[in-house]
C-alpha positions as CSV (number, residue, x, y, z in Angstrom):
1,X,16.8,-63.1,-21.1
2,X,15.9,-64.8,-24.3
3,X,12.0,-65.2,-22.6
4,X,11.9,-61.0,-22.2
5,X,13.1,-60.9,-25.7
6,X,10.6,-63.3,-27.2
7,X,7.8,-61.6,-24.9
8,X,8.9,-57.7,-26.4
9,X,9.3,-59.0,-30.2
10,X,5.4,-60.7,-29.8
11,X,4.2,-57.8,-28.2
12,X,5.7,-55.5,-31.2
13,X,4.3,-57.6,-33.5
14,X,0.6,-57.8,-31.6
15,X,0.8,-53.9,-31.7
16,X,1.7,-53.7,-35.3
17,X,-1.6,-55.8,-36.4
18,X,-3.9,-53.8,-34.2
19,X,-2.6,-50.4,-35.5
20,X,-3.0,-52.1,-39.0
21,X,-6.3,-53.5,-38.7
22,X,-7.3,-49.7,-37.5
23,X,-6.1,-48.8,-40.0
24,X,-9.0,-49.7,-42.2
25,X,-11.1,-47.4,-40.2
26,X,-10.0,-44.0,-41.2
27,X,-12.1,-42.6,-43.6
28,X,-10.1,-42.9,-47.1
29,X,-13.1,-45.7,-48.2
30,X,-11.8,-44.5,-52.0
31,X,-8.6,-46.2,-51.5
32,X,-9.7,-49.6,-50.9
33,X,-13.7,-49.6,-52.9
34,X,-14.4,-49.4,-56.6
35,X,-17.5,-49.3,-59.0
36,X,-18.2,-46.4,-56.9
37,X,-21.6,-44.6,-57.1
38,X,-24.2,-42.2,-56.2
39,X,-28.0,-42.4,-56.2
40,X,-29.7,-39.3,-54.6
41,X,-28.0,-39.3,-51.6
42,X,-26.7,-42.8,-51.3
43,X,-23.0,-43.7,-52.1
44,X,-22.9,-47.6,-53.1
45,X,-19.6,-48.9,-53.4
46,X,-17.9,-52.7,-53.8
47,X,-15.3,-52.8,-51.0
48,X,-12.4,-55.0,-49.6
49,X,-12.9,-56.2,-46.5
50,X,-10.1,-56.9,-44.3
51,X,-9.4,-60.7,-45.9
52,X,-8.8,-59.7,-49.1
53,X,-12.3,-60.6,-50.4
54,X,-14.3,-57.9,-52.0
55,X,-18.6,-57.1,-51.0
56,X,-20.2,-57.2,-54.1
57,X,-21.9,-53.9,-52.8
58,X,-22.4,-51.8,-50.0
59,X,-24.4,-48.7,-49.5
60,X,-24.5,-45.5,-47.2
61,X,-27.1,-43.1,-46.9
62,X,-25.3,-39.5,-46.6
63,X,-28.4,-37.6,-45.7
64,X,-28.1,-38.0,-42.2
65,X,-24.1,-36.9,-42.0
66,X,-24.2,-33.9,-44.4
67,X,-25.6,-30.3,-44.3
68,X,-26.2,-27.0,-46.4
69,X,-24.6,-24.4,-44.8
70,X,-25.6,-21.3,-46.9
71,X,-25.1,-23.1,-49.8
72,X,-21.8,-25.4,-49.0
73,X,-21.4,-28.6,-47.9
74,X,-20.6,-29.7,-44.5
75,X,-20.4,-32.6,-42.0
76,X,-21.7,-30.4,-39.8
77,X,-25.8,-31.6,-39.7
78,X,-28.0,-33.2,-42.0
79,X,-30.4,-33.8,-44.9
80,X,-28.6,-31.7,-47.6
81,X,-30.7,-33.2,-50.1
82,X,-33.5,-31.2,-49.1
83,X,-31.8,-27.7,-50.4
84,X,-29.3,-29.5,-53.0
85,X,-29.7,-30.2,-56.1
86,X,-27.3,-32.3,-59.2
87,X,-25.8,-34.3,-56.8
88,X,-23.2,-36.7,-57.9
89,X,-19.6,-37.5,-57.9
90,X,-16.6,-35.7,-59.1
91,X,-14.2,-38.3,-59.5
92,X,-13.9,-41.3,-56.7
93,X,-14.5,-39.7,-53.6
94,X,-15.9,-36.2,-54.0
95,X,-19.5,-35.4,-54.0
96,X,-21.2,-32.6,-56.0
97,X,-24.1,-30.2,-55.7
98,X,-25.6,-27.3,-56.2
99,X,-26.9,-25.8,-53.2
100,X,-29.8,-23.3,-51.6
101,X,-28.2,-20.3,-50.0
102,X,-30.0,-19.0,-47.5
103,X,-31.6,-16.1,-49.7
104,X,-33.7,-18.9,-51.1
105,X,-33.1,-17.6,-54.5
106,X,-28.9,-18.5,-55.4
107,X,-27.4,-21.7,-55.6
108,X,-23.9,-22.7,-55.6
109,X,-21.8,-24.9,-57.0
110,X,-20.1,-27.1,-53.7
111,X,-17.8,-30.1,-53.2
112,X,-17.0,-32.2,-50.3
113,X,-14.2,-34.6,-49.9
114,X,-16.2,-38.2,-48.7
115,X,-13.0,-39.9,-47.7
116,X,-12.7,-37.4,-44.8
117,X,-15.6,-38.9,-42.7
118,X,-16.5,-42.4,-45.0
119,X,-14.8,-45.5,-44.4
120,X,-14.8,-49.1,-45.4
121,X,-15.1,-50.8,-42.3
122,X,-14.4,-54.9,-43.2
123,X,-16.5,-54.8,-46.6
124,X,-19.3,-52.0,-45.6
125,X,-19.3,-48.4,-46.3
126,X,-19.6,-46.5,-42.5
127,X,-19.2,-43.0,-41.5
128,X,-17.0,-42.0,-38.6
């Protein structure tokens, strides 16, 4: 009896540091980065990795994960830079930009949340 005990409480504990070391790959990369920037499209960051220890910095090109969709933002495609202009942050983890609608001739004003789809995967910024 004491054996199936010891066995269950190990195999708690096993599935308790698996579902925590997933945990760090969920998006949310603002929670656990500072010194958080952006340079065109690329968001550089310094980030905990899983030790405790913090990358002095680690960069992720957005281009390839984010659209313009008739002027908004969207994980939906890609290269938003070519139709988007001012692009920065608004606070940690949203990026800002003024996007081509599909008139060619209005922009507007568009945000999207990064921690939905960037995370910091042990130390280095990674989209999932």
């Amino acid at each position: 009896m004491l054996k199936i005990c010891v066995t269950f409480l190990c195999a708690i504990f096993l599935s308790f540091n698996i579902a925590i070391a997933n945990a760090w790959a969920t998006g949310e990369f603002s929670q656990t980065c500072n010194n958080i920037s952006l340079e065109g499209s690329t968001l550089t960051a310094s980030c905990e990795k899983a030790d405790g220890y913090t990358v002095s910095a680690t960069s992720i090109d957005l281009n390839p994960y984010l659209a313009n969709l008739d002027g908004t933002l969207s994980w939906d495609g890609d290269k938003f830079a070519l139709t988007c202009g001012n692009i920065g942050l608004a606070g940690k983890n949203r990026l800002r930009a003024e996007c081509e609608r599909a008139d060619g001739q209005t922009y507007l004003g568009t945000y999207i949340n990064l921690d939905e789809h960037i995370a910091n995967i042990d130390g280095q910024l990674k989209f999932e």
